[in-house]
KELUM-124025 format. One record per residue: residue in three letters; x, y, z of N, C-alpha, C in turn. Coordinates in steps of 0.2 Angstrom, whole numbers, padded with zeros to 4 digits, always signed. Layout:
ALAXYZXYZXYZ;...
END
This chain:
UNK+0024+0014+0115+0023+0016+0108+0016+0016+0106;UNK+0015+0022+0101+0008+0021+0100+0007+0023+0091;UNK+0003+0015+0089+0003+0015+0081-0004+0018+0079;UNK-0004+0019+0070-0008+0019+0068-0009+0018+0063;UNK-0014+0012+0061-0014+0009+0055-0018+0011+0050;UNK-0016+0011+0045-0021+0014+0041-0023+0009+0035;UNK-0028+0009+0033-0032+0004+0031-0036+0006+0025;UNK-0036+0003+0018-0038+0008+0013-0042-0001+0011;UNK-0049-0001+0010-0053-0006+0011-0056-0003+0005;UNK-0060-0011-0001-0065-0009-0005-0068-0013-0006;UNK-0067-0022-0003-0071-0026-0006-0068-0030+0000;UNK-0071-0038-0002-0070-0047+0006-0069-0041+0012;UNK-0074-0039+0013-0077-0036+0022-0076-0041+0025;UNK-0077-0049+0026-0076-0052+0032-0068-0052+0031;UNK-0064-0052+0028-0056-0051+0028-0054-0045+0034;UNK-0059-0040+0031-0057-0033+0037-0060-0034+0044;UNK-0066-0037+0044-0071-0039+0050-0065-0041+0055;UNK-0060-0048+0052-0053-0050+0054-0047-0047+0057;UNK-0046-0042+0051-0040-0041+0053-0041-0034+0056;UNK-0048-0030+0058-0048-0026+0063-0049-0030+0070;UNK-0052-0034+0073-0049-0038+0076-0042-0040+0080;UNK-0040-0041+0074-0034-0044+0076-0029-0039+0079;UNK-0030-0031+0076-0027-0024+0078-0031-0023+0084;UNK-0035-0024+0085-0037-0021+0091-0033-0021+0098;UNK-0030-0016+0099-0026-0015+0105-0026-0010+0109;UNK-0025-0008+0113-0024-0002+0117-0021+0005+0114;UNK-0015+0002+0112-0008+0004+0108-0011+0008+0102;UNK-0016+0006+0099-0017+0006+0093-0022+0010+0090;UNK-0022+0015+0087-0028+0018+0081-0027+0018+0075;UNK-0033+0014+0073-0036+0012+0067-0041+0016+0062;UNK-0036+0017+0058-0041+0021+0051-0041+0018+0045;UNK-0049+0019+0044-0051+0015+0037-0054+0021+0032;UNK-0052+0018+0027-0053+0023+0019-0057+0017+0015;UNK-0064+0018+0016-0066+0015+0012-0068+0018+0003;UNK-0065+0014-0001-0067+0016-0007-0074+0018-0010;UNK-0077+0022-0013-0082+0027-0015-0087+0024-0017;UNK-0083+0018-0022-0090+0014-0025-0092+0008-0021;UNK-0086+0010-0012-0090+0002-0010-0098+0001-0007;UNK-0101-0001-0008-0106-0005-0003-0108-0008+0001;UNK-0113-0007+0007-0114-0014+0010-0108-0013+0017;UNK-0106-0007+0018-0101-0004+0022-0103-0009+0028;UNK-0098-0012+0033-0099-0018+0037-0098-0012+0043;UNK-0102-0015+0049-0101-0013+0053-0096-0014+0058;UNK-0092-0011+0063-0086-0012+0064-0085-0013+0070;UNK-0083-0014+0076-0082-0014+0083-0078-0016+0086;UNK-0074-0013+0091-0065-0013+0094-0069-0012+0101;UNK-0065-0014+0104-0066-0016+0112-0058-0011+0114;UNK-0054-0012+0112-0047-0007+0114-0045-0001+0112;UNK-0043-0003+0104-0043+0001+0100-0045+0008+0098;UNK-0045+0013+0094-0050+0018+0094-0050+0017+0085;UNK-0056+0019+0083-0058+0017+0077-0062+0022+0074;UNK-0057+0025+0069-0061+0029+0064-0060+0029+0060;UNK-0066+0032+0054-0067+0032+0047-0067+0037+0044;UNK-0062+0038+0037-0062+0043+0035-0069+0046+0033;UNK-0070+0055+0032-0074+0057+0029-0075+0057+0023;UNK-0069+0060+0020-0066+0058+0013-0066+0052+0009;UNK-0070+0051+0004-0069+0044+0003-0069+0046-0005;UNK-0060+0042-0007-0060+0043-0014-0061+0039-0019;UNK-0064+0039-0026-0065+0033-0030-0059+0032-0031;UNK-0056+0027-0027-0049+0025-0032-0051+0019-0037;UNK-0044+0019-0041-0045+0016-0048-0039+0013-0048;UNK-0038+0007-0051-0033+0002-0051-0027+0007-0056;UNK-0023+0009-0053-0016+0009-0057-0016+0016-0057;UNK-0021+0021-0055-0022+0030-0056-0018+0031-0049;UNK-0018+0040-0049-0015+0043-0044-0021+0042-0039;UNK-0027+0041-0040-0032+0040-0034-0029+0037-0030;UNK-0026+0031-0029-0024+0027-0025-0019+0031-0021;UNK-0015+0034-0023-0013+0040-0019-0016+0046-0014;UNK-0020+0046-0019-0024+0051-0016-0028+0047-0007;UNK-0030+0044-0009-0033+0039-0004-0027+0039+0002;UNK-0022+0037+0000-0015+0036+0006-0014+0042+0009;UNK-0017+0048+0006-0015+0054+0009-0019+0056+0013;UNK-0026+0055+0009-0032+0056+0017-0031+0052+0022;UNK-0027+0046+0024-0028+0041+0027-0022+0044+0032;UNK-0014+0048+0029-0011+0050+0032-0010+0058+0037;UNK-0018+0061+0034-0017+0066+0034-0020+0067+0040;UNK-0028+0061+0040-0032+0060+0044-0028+0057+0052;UNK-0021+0054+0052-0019+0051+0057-0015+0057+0059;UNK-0012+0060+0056-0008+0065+0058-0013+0071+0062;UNK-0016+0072+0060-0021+0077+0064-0024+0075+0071;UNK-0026+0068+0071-0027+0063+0079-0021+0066+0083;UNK-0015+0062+0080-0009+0061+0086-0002+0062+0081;UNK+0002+0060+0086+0010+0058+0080+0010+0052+0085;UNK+0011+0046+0079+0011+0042+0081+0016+0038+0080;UNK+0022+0033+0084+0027+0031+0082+0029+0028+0077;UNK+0023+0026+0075+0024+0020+0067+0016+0020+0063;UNK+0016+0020+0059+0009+0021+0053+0009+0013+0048;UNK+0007+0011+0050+0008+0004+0044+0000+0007+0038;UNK+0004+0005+0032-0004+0005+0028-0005-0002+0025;UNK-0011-0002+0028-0010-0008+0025-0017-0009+0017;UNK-0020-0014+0018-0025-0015+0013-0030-0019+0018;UNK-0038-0019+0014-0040-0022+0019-0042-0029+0017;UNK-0039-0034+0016-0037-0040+0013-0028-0041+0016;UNK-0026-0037+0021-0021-0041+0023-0022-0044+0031;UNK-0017-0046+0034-0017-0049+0042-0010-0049+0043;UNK-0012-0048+0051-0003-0048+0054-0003-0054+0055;UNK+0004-0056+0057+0008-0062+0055+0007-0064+0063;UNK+0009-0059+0067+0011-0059+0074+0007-0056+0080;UNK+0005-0057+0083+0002-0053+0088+0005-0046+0092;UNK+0001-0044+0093+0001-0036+0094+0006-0034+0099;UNK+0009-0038+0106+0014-0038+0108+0022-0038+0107;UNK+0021-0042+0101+0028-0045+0096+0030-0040+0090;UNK+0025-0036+0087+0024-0031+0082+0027-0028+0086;UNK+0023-0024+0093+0026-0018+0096+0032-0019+0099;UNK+0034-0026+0102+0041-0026+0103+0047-0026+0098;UNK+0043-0028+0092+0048-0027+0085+0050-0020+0085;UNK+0047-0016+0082+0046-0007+0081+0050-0004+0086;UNK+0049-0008+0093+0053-0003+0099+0060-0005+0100;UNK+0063-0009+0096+0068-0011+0094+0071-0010+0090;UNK+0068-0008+0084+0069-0004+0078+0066+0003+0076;UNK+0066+0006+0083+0062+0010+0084+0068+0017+0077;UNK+0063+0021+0074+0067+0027+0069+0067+0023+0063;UNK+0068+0017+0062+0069+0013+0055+0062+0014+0051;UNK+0063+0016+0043+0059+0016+0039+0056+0008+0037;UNK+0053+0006+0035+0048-0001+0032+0047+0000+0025;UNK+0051+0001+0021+0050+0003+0017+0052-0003+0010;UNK+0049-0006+0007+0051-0012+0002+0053-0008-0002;UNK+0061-0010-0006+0062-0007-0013+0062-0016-0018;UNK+0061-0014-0025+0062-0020-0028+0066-0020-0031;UNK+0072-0029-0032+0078-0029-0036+0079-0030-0041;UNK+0074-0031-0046+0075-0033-0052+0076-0025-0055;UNK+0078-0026-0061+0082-0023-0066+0072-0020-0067;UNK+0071-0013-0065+0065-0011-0069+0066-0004-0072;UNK+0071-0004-0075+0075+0002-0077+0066+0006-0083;UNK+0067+0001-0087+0062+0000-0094+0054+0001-0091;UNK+0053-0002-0086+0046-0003-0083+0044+0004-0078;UNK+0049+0007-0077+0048+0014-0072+0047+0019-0079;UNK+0052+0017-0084+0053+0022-0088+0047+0025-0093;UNK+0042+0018-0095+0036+0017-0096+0030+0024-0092;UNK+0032+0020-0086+0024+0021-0083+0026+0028-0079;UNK+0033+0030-0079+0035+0039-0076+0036+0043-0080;UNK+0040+0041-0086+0042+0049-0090+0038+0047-0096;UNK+0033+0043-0097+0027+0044-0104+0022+0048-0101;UNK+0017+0049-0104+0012+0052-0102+0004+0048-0102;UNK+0001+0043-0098-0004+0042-0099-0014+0042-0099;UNK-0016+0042-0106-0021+0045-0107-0025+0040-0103;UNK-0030+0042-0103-0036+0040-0098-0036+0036-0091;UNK-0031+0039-0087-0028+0036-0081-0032+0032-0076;UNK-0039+0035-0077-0044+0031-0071-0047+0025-0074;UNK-0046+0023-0081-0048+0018-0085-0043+0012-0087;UNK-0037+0011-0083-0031+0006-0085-0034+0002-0084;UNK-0038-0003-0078-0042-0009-0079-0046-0010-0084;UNK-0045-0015-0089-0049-0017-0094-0055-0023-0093;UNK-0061-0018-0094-0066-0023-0093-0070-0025-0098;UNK-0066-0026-0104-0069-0032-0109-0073-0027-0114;UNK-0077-0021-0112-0081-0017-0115-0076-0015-0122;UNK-0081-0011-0127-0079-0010-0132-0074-0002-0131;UNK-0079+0002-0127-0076+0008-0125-0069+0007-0121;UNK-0069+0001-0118-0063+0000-0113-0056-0004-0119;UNK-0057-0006-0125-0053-0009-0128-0050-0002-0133;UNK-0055+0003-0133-0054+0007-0138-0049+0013-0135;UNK-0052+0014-0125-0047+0017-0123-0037+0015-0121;UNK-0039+0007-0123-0032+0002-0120-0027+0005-0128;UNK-0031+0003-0133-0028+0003-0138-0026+0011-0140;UNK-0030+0014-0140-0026+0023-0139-0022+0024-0136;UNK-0022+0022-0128-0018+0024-0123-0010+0022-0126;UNK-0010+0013-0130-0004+0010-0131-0001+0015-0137;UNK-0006+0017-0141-0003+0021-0149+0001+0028-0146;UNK-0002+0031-0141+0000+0037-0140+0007+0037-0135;UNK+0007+0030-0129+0014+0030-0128+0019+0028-0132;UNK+0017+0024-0138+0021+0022-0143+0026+0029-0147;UNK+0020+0034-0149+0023+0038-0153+0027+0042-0150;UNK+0025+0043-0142+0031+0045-0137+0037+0044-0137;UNK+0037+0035-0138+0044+0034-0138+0049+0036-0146;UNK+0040+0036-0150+0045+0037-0158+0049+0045-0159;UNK+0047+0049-0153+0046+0055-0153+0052+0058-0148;UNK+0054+0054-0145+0058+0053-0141+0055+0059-0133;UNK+0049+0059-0133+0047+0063-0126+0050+0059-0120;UNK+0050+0063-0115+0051+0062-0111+0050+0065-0104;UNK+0044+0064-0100+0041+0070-0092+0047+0066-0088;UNK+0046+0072-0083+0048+0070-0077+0056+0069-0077;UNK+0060+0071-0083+0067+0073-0085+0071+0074-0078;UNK+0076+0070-0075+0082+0072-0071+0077+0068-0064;UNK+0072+0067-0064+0070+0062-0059+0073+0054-0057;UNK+0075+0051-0054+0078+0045-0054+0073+0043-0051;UNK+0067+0036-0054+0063+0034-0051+0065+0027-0045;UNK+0061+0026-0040+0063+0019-0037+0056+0015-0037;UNK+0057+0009-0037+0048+0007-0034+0048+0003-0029;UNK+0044-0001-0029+0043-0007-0024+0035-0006-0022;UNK+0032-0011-0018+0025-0013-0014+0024-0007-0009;UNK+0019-0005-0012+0014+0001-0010+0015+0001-0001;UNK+0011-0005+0001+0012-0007+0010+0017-0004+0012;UNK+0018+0000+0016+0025+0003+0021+0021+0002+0028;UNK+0025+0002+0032+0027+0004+0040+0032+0010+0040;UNK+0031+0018+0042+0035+0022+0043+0035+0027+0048;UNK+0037+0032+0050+0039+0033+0057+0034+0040+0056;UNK+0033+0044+0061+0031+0051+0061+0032+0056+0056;UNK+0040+0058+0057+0045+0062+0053+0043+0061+0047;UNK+0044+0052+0045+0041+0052+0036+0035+0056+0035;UNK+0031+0053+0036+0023+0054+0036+0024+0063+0037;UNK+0028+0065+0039+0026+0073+0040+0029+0077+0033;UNK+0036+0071+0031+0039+0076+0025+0035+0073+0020;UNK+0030+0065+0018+0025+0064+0015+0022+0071+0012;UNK+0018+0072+0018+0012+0077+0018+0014+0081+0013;UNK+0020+0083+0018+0023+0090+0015+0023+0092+0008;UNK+0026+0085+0005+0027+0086-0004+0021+0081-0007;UNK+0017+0083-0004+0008+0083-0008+0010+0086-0014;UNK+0009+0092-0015+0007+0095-0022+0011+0093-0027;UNK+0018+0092-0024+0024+0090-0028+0023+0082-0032;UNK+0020+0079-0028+0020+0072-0029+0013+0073-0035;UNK+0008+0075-0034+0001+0075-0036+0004+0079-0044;UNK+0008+0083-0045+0011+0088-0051+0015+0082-0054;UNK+0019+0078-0052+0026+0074-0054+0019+0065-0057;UNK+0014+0064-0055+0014+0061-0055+0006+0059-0059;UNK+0004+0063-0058-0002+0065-0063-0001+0062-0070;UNK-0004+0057-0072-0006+0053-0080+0000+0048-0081;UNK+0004+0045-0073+0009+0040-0076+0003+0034-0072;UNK+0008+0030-0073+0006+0022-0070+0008+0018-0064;UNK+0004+0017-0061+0004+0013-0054+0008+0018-0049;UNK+0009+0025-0048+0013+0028-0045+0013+0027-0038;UNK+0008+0024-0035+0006+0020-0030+0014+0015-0026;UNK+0016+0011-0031+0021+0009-0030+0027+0012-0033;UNK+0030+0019-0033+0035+0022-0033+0036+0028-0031;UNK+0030+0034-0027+0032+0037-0025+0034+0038-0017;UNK+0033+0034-0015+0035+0033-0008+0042+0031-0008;UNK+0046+0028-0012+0051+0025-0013+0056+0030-0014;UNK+0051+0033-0021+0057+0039-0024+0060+0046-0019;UNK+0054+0046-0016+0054+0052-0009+0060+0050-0004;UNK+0060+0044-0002+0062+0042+0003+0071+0040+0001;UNK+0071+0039-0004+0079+0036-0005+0082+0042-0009;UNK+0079+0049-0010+0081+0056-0014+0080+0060-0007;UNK+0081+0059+0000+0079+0062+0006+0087+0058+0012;UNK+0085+0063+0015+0089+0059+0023+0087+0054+0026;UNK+0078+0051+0025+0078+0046+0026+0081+0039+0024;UNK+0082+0040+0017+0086+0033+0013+0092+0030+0019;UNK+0093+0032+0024+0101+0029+0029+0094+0027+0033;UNK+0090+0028+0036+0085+0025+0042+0084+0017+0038;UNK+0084+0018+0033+0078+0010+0027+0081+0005+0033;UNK+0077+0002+0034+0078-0005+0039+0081-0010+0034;UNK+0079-0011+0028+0082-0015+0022+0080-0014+0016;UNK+0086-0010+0012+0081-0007+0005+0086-0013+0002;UNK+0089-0019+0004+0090-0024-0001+0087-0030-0004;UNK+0079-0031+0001+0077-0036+0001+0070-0031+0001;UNK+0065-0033-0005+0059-0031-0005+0054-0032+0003;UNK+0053-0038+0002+0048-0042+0006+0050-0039+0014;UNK+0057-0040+0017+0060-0038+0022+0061-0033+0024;UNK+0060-0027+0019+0063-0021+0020+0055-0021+0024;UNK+0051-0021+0021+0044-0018+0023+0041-0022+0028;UNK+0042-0032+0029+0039-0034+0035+0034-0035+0033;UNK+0034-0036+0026+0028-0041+0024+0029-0046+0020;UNK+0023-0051+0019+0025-0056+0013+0021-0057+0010;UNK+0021-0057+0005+0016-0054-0001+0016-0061-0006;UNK+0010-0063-0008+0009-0069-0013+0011-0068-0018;UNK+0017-0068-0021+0016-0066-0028+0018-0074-0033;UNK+0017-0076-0039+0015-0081-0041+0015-0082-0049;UNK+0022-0080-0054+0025-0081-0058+0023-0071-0060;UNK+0024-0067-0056+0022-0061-0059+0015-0057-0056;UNK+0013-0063-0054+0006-0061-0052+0004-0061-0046;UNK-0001-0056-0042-0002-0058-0035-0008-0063-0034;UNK-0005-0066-0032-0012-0071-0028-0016-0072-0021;UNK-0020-0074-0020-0022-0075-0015-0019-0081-0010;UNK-0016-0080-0004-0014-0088+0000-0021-0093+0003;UNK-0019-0097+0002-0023-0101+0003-0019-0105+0010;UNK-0024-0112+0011-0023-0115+0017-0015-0118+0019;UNK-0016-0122+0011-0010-0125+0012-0002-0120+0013;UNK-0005-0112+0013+0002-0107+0013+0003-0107+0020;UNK-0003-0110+0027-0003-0107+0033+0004-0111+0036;UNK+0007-0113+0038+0015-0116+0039+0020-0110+0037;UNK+0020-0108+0031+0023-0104+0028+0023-0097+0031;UNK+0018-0096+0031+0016-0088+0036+0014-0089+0042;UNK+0013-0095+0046+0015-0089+0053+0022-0093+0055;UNK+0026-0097+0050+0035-0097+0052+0041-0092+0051;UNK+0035-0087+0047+0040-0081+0044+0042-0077+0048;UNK+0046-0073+0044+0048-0068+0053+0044-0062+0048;UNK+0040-0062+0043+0035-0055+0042+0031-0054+0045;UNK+0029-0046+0047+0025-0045+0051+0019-0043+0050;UNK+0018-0044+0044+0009-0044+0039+0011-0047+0033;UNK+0003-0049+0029+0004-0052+0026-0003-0051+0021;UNK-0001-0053+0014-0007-0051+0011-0006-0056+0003;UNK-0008-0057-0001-0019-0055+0000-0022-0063+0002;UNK-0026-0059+0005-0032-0064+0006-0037-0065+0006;UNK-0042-0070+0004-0048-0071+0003-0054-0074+0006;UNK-0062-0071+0005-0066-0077+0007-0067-0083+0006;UNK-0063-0084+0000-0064-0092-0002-0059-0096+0002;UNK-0055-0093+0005-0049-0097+0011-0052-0094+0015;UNK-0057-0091+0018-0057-0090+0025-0053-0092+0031;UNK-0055-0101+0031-0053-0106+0037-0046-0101+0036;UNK-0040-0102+0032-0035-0098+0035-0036-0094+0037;UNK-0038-0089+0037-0040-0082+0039-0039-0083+0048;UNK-0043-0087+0046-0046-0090+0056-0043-0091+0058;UNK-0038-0096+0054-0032-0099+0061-0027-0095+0060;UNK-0025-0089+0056-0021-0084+0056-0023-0079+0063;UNK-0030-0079+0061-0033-0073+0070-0032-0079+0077;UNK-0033-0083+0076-0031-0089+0082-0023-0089+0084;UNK-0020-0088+0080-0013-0088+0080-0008-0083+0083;UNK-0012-0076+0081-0009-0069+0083-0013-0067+0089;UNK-0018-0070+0092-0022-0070+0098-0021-0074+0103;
END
């Protein structure tokens, strides 16, 4: 089998220094999407591996269709190389759980299954929000304390409000799904992906965090949705473990290393330079 990882990086370079490393295989072709505003671009080197850089490099913006956009050079850029068995996207702040032998004998086992996390909670209200309102200044969601940035938070909130006093509603007759942006998915997706580009980029235009819904919505309103390896279990379906910590994602630290390599996920995220040492003995571990 032969994977391709696709890697959307923007900041802790020694994290990616790592977990390209740790991908380095035979098996394996590695694509990075570095973000527009980054700097200080690390230099990179695979001994196995083949390793390439997007040309395209989008400003993405926290919680905009940019982040989308980004995913699609990344899958657009892999599909053009090869068809590859399985595509993982990761971030460049995560790590594999497991070694590269273990991974590729997982996949050839469940080889045709999608990776696809969906989430369980009731977010009936929270899709409803961030899909069928319309929001104003989508590349400036992140607020950075500025006056301009408080001026655009507090418009944005007044004009979803009168939306709902208004009773609008976009994207009518759509049934949204969400969950964790991260997937592992097979050829066949990644090609009906592509395919509904414009549709996705029309459907999705001025909502929020669509990053983690349209891959979901695609996939469970398709013939795909019978492959889902586990659309009951967020973390499982997808084969990751993700730090999340009263609502919030955090960073693992040392004391989580027990916890993550006794998991049966098979990547793992977020992680930082201020816990390096884990990092370390996470590459010591899958090496």
């Amino acid at each position: 089998m032969k994977h391709a990882y696709l890697i959307i990086a923007h900041n802790e370079f020694t994290i990616l220094t790592y977990l390209v490393k740790a991908l380095d295989d035979v098996r394996n072709d590695i694509f990075i999407h570095f973000d527009n505003k980054a700097v200080d671009i690390p230099t990179l080197k695979v001994e196995k591996a083949r390793l390439f850089f997007t040309k395209e490099r989008i400003d993405v913006r926290w919680g905009d269709l940019s982040i989308v956009e980004a995913e699609y050079v990344l899958f657009a850029e892999a599909v053009k190389e090869e068809s590859y068995d399985y595509y993982h996207l990761l971030s460049g702040v995560d790590m594999p759980l497991k070694g590269q032998d273990e991974i590729h004998r997982f996949f050839n086992t469940h080889q045709g299954k999608e990776f696809i996390g969906f989430s369980q909670y009731d977010y009936a209200k929270e899709v409803e929000r961030k899909t069928h309102k319309y929001h104003l200044f989508p590349r400036d969601f992140k607020f950075t304390g500025e006056g301009i940035s408080l001026f655009k938070k507090a418009l944005r909130f007044l004009f979803i409000r009168a939306q709902y006093v208004m009773r609008y509603k976009r994207n009518k007759g759509l049934v949204f799904k969400k969950g964790t942006q991260w997937v592992s998915v097979t050829h066949e997706f990644v090609k009906y992906l592509l395919a509904k580009k414009q549709e996705v980029m029309k459907t999705y235009h001025h909502t929020f965090c669509s990053d983690e819904i349209y891959k979901q919505t695609l996939c469970w309103h398709s013939p795909f949705q019978s492959r889902l390896y586990n659309p009951h279990d967020e973390g499982a379906g997808c084969m990751r473990k993700i730090g999340w910590a009263n609502g919030q994602l955090t960073d693992w630290k040392e004391k989580d290393h027990d916890q993550l390599i006794e998991s049966d996920a098979l990547f793992a995220r977020k992680f930082s330079s201020k816990h390096l040492g884990l990092v370390a003995n996470i590459f010591k571990h899958v090496n």
